[in-house]
N, CA, C and O atoms as a GROMACS GRO file, in nm:
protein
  372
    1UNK      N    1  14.326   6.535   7.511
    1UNK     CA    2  14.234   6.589   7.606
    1UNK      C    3  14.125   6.484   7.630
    1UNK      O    4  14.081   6.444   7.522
    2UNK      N    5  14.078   6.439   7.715
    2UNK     CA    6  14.008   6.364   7.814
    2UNK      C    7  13.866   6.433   7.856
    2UNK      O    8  13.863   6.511   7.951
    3UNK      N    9  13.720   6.393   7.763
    3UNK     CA   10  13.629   6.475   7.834
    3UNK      C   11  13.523   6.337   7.844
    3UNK      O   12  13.532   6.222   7.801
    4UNK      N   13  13.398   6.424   7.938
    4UNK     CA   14  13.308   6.342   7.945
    4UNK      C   15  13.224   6.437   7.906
    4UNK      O   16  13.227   6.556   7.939
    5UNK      N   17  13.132   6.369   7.818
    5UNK     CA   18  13.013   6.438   7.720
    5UNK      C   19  12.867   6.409   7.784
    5UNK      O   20  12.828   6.296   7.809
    6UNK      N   21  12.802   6.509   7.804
    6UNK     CA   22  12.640   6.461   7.860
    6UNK      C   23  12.540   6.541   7.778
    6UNK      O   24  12.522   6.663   7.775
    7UNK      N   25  12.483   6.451   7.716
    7UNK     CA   26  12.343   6.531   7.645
    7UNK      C   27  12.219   6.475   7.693
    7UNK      O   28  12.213   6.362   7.742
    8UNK      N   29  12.079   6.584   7.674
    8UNK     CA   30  11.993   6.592   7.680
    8UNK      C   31  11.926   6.652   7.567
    8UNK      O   32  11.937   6.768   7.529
    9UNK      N   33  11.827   6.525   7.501
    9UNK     CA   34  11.781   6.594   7.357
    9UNK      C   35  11.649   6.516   7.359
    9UNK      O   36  11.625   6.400   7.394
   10UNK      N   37  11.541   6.646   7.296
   10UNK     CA   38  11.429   6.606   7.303
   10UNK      C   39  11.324   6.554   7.202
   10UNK      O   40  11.203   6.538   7.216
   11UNK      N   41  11.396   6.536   7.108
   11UNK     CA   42  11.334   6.441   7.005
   11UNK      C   43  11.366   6.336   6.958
   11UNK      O   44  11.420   6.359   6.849
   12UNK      N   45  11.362   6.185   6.989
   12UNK     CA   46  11.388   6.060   6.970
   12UNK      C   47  11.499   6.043   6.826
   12UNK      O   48  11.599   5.971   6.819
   13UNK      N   49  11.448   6.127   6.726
   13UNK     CA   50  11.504   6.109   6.586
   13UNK      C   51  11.626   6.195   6.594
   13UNK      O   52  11.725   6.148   6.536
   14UNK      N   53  11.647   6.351   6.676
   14UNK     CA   54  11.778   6.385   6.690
   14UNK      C   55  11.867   6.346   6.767
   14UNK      O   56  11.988   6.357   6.746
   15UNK      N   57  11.782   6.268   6.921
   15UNK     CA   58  11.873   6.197   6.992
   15UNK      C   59  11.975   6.056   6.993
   15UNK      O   60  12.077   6.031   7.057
   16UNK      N   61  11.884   5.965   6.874
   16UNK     CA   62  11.962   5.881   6.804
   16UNK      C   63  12.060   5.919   6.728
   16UNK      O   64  12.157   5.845   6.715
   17UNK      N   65  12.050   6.072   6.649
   17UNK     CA   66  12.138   6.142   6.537
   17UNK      C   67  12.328   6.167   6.654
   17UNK      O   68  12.438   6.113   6.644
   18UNK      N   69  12.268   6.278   6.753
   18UNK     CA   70  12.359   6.292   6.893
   18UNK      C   71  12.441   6.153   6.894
   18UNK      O   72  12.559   6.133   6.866
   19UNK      N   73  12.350   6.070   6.930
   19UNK     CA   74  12.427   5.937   6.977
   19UNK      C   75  12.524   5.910   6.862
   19UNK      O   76  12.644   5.894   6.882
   20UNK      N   77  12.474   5.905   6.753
   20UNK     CA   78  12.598   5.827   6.639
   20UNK      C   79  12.707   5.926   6.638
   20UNK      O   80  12.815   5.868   6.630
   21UNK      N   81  12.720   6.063   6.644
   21UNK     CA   82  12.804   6.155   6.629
   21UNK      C   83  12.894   6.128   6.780
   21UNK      O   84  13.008   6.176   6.778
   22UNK      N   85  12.867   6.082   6.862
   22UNK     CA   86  12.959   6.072   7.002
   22UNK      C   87  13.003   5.955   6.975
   22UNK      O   88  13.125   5.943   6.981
   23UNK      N   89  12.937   5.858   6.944
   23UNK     CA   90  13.010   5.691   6.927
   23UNK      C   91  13.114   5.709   6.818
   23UNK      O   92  13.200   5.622   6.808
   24UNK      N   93  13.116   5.814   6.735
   24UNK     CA   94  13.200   5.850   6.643
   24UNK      C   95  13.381   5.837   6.703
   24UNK      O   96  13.483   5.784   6.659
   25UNK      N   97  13.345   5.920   6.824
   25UNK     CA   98  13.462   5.970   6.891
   25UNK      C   99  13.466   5.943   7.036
   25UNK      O  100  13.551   6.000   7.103
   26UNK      N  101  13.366   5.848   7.102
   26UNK     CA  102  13.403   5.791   7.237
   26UNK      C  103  13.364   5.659   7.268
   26UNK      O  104  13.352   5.577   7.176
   27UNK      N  105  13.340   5.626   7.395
   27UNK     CA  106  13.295   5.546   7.462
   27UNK      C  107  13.147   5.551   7.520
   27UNK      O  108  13.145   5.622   7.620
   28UNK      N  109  13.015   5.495   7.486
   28UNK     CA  110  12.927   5.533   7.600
   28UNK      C  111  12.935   5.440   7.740
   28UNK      O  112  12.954   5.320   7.753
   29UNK      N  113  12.913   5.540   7.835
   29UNK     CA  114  12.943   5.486   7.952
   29UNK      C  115  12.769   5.518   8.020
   29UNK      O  116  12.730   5.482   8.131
   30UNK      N  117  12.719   5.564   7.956
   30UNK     CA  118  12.512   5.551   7.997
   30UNK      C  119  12.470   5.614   7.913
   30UNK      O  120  12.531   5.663   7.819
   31UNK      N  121  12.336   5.620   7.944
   31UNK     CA  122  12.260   5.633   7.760
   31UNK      C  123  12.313   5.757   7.697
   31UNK      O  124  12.343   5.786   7.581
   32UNK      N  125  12.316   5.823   7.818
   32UNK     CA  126  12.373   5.974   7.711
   32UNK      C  127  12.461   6.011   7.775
   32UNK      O  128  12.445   6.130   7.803
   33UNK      N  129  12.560   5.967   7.819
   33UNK     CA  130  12.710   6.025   7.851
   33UNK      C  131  12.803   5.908   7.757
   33UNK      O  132  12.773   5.792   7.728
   34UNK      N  133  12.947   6.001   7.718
   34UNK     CA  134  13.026   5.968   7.695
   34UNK      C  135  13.135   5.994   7.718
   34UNK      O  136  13.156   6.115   7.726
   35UNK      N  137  13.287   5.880   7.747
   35UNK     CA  138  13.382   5.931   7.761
   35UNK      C  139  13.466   5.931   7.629
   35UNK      O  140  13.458   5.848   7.539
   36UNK      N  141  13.557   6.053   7.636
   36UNK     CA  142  13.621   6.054   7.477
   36UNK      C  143  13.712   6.097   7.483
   36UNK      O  144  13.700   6.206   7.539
   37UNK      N  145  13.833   6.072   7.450
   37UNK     CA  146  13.963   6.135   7.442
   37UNK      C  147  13.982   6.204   7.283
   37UNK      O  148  13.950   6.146   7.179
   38UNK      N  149  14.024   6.297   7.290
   38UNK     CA  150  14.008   6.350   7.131
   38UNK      C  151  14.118   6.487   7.138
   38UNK      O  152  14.114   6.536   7.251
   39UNK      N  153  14.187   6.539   7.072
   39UNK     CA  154  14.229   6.620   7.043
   39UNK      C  155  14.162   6.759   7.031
   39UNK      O  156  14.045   6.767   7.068
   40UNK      N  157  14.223   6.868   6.983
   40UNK     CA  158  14.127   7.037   6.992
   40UNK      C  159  14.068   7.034   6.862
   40UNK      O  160  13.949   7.067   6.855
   41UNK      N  161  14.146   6.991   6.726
   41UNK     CA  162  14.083   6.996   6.634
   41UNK      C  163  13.939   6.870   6.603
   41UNK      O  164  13.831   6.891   6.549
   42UNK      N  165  13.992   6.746   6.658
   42UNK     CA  166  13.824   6.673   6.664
   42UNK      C  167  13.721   6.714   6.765
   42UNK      O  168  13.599   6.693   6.769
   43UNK      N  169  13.794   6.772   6.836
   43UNK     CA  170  13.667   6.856   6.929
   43UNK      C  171  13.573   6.964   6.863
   43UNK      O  172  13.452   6.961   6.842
   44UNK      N  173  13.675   7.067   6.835
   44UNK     CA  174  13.594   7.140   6.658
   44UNK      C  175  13.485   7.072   6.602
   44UNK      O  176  13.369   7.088   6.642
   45UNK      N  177  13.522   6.985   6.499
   45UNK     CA  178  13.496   6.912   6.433
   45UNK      C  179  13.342   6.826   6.504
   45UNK      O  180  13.230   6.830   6.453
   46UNK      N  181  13.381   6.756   6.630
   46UNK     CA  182  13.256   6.691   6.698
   46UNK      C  183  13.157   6.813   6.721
   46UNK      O  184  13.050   6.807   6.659
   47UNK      N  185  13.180   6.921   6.802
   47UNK     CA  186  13.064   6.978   6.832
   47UNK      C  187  13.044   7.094   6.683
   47UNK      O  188  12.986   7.195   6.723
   48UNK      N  189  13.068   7.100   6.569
   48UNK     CA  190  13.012   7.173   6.476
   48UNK      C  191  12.900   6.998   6.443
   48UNK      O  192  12.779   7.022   6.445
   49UNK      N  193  12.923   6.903   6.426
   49UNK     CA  194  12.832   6.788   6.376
   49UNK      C  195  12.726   6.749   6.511
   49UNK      O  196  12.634   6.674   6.482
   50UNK      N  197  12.734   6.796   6.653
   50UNK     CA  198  12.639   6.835   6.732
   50UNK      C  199  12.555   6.896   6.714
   50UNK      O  200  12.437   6.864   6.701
   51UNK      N  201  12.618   7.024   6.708
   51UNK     CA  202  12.543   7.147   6.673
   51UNK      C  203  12.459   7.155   6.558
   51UNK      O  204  12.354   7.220   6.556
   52UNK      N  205  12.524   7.061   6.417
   52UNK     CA  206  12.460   7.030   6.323
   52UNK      C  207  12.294   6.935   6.351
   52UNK      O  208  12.198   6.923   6.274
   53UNK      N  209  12.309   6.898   6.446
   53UNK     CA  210  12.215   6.751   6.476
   53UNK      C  211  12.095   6.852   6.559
   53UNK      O  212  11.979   6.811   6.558
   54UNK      N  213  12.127   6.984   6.628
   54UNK     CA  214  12.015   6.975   6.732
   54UNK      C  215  11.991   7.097   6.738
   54UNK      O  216  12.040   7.194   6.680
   55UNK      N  217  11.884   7.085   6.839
   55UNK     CA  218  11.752   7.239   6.794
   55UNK      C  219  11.793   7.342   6.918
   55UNK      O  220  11.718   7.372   7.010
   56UNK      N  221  11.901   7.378   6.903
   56UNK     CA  222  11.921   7.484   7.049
   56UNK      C  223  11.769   7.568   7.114
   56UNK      O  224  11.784   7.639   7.213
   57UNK      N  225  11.672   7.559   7.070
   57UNK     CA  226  11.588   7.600   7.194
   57UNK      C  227  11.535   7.458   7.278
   57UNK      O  228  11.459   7.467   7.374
   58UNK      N  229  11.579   7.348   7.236
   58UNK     CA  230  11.490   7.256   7.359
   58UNK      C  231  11.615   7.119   7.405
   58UNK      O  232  11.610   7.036   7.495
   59UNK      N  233  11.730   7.148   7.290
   59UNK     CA  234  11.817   7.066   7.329
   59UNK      C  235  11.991   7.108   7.372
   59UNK      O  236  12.049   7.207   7.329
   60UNK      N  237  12.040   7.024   7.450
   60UNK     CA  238  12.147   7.063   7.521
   60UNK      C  239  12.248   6.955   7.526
   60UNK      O  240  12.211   6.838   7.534
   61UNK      N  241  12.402   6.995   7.522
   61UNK     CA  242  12.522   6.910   7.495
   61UNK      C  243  12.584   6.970   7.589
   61UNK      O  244  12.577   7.092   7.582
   62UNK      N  245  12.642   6.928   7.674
   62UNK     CA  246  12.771   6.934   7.784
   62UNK      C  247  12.891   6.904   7.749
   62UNK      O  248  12.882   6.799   7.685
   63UNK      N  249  13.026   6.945   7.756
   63UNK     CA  250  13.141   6.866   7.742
   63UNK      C  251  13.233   6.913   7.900
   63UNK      O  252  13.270   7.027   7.926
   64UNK      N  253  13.247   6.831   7.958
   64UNK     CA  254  13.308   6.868   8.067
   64UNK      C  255  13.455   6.805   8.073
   64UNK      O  256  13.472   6.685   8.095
   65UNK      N  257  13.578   6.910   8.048
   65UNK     CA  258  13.701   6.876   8.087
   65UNK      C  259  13.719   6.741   8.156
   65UNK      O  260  13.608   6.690   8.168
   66UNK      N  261  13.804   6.672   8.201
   66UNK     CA  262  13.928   6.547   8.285
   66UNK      C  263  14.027   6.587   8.282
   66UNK      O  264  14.098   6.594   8.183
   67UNK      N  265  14.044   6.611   8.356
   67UNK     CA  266  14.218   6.681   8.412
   67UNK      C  267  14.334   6.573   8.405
   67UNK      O  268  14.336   6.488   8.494
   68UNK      N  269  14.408   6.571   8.331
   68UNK     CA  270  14.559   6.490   8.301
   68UNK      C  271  14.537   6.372   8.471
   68UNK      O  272  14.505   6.254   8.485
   69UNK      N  273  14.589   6.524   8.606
   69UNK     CA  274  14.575   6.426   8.710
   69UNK      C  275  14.477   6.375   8.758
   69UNK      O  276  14.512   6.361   8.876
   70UNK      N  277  14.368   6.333   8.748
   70UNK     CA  278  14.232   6.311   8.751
   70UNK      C  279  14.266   6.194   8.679
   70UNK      O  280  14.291   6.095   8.747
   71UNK      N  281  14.272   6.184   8.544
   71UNK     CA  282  14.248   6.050   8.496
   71UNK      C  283  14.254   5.914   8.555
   71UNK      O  284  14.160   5.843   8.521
   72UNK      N  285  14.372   5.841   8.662
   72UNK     CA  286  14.330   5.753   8.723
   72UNK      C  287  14.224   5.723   8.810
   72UNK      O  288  14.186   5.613   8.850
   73UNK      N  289  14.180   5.844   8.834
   73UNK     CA  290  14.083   5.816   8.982
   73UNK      C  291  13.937   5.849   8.946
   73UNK      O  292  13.897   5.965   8.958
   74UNK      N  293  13.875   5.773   8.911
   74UNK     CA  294  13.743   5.775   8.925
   74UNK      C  295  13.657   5.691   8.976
   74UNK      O  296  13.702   5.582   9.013
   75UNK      N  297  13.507   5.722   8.991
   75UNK     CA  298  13.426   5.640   9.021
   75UNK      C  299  13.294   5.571   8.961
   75UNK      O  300  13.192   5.626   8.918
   76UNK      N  301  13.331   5.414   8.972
   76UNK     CA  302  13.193   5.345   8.958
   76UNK      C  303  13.140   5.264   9.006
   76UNK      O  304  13.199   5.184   9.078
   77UNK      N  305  13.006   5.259   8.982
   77UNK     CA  306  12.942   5.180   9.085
   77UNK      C  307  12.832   5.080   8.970
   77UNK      O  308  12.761   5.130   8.883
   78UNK      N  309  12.844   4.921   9.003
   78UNK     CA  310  12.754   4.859   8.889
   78UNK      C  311  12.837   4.838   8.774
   78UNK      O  312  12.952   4.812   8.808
   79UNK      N  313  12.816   4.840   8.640
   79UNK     CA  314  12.813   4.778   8.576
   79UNK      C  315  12.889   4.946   8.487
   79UNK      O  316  12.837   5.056   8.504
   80UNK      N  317  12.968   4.931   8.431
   80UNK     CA  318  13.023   5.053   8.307
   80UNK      C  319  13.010   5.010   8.208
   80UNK      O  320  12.989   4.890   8.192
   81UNK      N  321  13.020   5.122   8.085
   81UNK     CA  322  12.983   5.149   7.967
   81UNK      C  323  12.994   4.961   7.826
   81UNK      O  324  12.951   4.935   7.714
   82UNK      N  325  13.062   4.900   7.914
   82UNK     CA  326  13.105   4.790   7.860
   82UNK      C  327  13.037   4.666   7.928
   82UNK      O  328  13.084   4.553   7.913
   83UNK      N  329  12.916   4.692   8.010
   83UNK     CA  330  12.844   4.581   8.069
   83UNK      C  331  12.960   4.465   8.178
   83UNK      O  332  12.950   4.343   8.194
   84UNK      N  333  13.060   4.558   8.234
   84UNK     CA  334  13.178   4.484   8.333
   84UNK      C  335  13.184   4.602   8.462
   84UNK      O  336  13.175   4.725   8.456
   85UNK      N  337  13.200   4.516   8.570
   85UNK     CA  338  13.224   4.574   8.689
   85UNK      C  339  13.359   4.626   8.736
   85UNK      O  340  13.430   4.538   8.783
   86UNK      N  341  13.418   4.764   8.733
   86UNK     CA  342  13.583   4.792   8.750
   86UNK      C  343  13.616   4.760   8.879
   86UNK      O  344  13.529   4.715   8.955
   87UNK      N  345  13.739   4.778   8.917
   87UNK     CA  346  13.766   4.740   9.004
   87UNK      C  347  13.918   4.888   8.977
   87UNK      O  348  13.969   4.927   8.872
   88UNK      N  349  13.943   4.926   9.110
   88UNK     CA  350  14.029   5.058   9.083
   88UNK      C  351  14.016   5.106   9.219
   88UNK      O  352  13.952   5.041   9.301
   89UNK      N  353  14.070   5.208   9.246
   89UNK     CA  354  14.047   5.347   9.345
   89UNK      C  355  13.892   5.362   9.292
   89UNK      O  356  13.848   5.342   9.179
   90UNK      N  357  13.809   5.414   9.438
   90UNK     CA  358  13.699   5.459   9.409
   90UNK      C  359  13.737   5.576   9.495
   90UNK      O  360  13.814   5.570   9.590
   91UNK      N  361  13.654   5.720   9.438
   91UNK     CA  362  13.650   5.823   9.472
   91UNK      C  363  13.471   5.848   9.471
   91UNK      O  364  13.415   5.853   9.362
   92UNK      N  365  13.389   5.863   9.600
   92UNK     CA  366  13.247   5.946   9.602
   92UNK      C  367  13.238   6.098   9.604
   92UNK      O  368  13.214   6.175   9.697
   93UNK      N  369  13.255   6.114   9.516
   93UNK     CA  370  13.170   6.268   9.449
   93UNK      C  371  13.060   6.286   9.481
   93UNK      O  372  13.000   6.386   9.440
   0.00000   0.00000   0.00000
């Protein structure tokens, strides 16, 4: 399974904590998104060590599905998670 992860966290010391727990299991592609391919059981596993990291009244984790057919086609613009410019199908969302 194929997701892209977006957090928003409001204390410097849990948002560094967030970050090491996603680099665990993806790619960052901007400060706080990640892409990650992972299975159902490391998905478990990632968001119980999320959930472990952060204060549900002021902070928030996204995981948004990638659909099998989706995976080739995306879009970027500038520079991706690896400081290189892609080159591919672009799709504007």
């Amino acid at each position: 399974m194929n997701l892209l992860v977006a957090y928003d966290i409001a204390h410097p010391r849990r948002l560094q904590r967030i970050a090491k727990v996603m680099q665990d299991y993806g790619l960052r592609v901007q400060k706080s998104v990640f892409e990650i391919e992972i299975t159902p059981v490391k998905l478990a596993e990632l968001r119980r060590r999320a959930e472990a990291e952060m204060d549900m009244t002021v902070d928030g984790v996204k995981y948004f599905p990638l659909c099998g057919d989706c995976d080739h086609v995306w879009l970027a613009l500038g520079v991706d998670g690896q400081g290189q410019v892609e080159d591919g199908p672009w799709v504007i969302i």
